[in-house]
N, C-alpha and C positions, 0 to 999 in steps of 0.2 A: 449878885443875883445867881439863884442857880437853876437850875433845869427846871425844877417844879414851879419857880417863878415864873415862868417867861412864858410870853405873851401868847394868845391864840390868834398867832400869824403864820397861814402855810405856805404863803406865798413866797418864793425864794427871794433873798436881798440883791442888792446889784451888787456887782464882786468886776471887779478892773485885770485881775491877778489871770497873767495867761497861763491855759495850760500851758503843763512840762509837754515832753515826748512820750508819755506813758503810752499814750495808742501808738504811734508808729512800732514802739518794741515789742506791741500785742499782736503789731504783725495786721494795722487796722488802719484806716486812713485819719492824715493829721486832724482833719476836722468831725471825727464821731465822738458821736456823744455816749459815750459808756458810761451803762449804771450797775452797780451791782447791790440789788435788794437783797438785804441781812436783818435774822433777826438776830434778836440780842437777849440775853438770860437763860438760855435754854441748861436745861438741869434747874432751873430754880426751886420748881415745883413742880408736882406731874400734871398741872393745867398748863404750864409750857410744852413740856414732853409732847404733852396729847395733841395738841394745836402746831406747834415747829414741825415734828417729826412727819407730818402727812402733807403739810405745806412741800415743806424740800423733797420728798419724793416726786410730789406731784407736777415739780415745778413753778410752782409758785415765789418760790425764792428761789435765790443763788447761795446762799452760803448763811451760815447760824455759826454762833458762838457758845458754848457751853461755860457755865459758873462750875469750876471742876471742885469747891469745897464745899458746896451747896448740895444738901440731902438726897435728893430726885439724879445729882447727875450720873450716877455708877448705871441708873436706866437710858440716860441718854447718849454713854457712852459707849456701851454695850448694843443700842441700838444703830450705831453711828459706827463703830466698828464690825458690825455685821452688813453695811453695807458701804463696801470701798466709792461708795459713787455719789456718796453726797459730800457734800463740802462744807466741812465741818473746822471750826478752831477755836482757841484756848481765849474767854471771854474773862482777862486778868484782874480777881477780887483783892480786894485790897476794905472794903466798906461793908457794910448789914445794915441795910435802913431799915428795916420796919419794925415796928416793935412788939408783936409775940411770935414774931419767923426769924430767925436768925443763924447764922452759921461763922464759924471757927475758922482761923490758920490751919494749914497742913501742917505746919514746922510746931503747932504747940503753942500755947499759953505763954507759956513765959518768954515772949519776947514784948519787944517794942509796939506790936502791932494789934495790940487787944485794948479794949476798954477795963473797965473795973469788974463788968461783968465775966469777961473774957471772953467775948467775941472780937470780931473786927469793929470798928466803931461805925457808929451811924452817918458821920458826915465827912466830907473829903478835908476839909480843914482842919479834922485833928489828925488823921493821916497825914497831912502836910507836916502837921509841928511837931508831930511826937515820930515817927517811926523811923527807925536808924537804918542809913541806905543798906547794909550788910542782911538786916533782918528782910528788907523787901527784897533785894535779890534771891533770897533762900526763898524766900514763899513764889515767885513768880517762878522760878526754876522748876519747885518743888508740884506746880499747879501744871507746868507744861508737862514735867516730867508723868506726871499722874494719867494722861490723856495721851501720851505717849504707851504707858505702860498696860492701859487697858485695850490696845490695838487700832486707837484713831489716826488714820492720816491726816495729821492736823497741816490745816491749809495756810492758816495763817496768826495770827494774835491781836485784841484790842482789851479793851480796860472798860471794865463798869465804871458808872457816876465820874467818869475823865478824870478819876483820882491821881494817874501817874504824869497829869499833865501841867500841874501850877497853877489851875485854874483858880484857888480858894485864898491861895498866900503867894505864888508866885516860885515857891517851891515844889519842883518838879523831879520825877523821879524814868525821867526819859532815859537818861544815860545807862540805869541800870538793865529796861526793856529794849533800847536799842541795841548793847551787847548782847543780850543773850535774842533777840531778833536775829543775829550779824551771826553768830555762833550757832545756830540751828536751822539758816537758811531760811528763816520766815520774815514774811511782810506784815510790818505793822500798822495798823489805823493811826494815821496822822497826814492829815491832810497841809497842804500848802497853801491851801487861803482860808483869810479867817470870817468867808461868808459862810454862813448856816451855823457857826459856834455858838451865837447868843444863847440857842436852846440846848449848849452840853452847860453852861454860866459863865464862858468866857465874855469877857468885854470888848468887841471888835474897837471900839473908838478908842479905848484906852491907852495915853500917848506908850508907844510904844511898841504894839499889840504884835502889829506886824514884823518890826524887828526882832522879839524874841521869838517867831515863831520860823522866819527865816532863818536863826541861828540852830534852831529846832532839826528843819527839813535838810539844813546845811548839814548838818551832824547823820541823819539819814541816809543822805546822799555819802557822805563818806566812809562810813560802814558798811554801804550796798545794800541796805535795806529800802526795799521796793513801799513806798507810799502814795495813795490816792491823790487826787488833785484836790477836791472838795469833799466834805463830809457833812451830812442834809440830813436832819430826822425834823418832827414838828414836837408841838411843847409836851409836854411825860402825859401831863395830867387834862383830863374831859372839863374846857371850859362850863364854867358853874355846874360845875357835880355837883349834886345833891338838892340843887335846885329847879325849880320850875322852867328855869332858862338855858337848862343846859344845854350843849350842845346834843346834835343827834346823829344817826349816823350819815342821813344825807349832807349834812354839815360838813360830817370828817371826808367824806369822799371829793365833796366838791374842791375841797384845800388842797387835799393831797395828789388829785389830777392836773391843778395849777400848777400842783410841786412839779410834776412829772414833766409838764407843760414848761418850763421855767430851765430845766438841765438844759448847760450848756457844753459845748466842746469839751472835751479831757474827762478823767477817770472819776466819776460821783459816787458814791458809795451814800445809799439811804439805808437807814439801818429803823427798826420797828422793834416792837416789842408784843407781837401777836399772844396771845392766852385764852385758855377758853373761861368763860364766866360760869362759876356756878360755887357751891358752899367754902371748897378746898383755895379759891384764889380771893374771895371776900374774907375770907378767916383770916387768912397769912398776910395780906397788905393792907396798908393803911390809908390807899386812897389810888385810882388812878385804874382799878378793876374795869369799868365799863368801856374805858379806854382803850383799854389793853383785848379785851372784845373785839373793839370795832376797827381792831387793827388787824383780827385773824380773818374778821367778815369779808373787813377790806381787799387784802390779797388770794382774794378766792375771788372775788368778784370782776366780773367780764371785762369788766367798762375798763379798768386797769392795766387789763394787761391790750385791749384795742388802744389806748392811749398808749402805750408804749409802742407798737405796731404805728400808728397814726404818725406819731411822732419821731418815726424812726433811729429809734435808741436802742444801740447796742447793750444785751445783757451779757453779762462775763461773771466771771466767778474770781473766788479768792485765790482759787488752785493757778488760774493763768496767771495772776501777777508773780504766785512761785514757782512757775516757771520761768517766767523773765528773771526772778530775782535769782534762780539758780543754772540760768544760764540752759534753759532748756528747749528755747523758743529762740 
């Protein structure tokens, strides 16, 4: 199953798995609930740009991820380097799903990591079988490196479509994002329980599921790369789009305040995909537009962040976890 499968459930799952110590090293008590709301794809288009960029000033987030080989991001980056005070990092491509928007390697074509067209390929599964570990390190390097060199203080790193995680074959390409995590002081998105994964297409029941992913966080932990407890988004795409039934956005809100309702002790990281709707984000995808809407409505709106207040949940940023991870805290 992968993310665009999965169900319209926003309700959190039951999860057994205790937090680590992540809050005591944030300098927070053992039992707060920290969350840190992240969008995700920013550089994709400039209906992210326009929608992210005034979110995170505003506070409405905590921290965005930029696609650094994506058209739009040399705008996002330069906006994000202009001001030292948002929390910004390197949202790691490896894939190009839609099909008339698409984007390229920084390292070039001719490697492992292109389709026939010569882009990155559409699905995580041929990333898994075809791309040679040597070729994903140059490109994840080459993506940090880019965001570095355009003057972002990048906070921290995660992966579109959870390509670097073995979601699709089982074949994972952790080891090469862990080193260079471990090597540039940044914290990476990988969570230590496998509740909320159904909607990146992991299989939490799948015998074993848990073991590889403690072999995962084990490898994290031994590097000294700083990782979340859980990681929580709801399904990509607006149940029955396109239909009379579709979802609306009293819908999305009601889920996603259950979501909020639902965080438990240790470090949650909800991550969204806010954009603004209008000709330029309908052209460029291929489904999942109104969604993606009522994800920028959403974090503007009151009721959201009084549920966080009500609920008394700690917000933090990506930047405090690299301080812990670098020993600054």
């Amino acid at each position: 199953m992968t993310a665009q499968d999965a169900p319209s459930d926003l309700t959190a799952p039951s999860d057994l798995t205790a937090p680590s110590d992540l809050t005591t090293r944030l300098g927070l008590a053992p039992d707060a609930r920290a969350i840190i709301l992240n969008a995700d794809d920013l550089g994709m288009c400039r209906a992210a740009n326009r929608a992210i960029m005034p979110l995170l000033a505003a506070g409405h987030l905590d921290s965005s991820t930029v696609m650094v080989p994506c058209p739009w991001a040399p705008d996002a980056l330069a906006t994000a380097a202009a001001d030292p005070g948002l929390d910004v990092g390197v949202h790691l491509v490896l894939t190009s799903e839609w099909t008339r928007y698409r984007w390229r390697p920084l390292t070039g074509v001719g490697t492992s990591l292109v389709d026939d067209a010569g882009y990155f390929p559409a699905g995580v599964d041929a990333v898994e079988r075809r791309a040679d570990d040597q070729d994903v390190a140059a490109e994840l390097a080459a993506q940090l490196d880019a965001a570095l060199a355009a003057g972002v203080d990048v906070s921290h790193l995660d992966n579109h479509m959870g390509s670097v995680y073995g979601l699709a074959t089982g074949r994972s390409f952790l080891p090469q994002v862990l080193g260079l995590a471990a090597e540039r002081g940044l914290p990476f998105r990988l969570p230590r329980s496998l509740d909320g994964l159904a909607a990146m297409g992991a299989d939490p029941d799948a015998p074993g599921s848990q073991a590889l992913l403690d072999a995962a966080t084990g490898a994290a932990d031994a590097a000294g790369v700083v990782i979340v407890d859980r990681l929580w988004t709801h399904p990509f795409e607006l149940a029955g789009e396109g239909t009379p039934d579709a979802e609306d956005y009293a819908t999305v809100k009601a889920g996603f305040l259950d979501l909020l309702r639902s965080v438990r002790p240790g470090v949650t990281e909800i991550f969204l995909h806010p954009m603004l709707v209008g000709d330029e984000l309908t052209d460029a995808v291929d489904y999942a537009a109104p969604k993606r809407g009522y994800e920028e409505r959403l974090l503007r709106d009151p009721d959201v962040a009084a549920t966080v207040a009500a609920e008394g949940l700690v917000r933090i940023g990506w930047r405090d976890l690299r301080a812990v991870q670098r020993g600054e805290r």
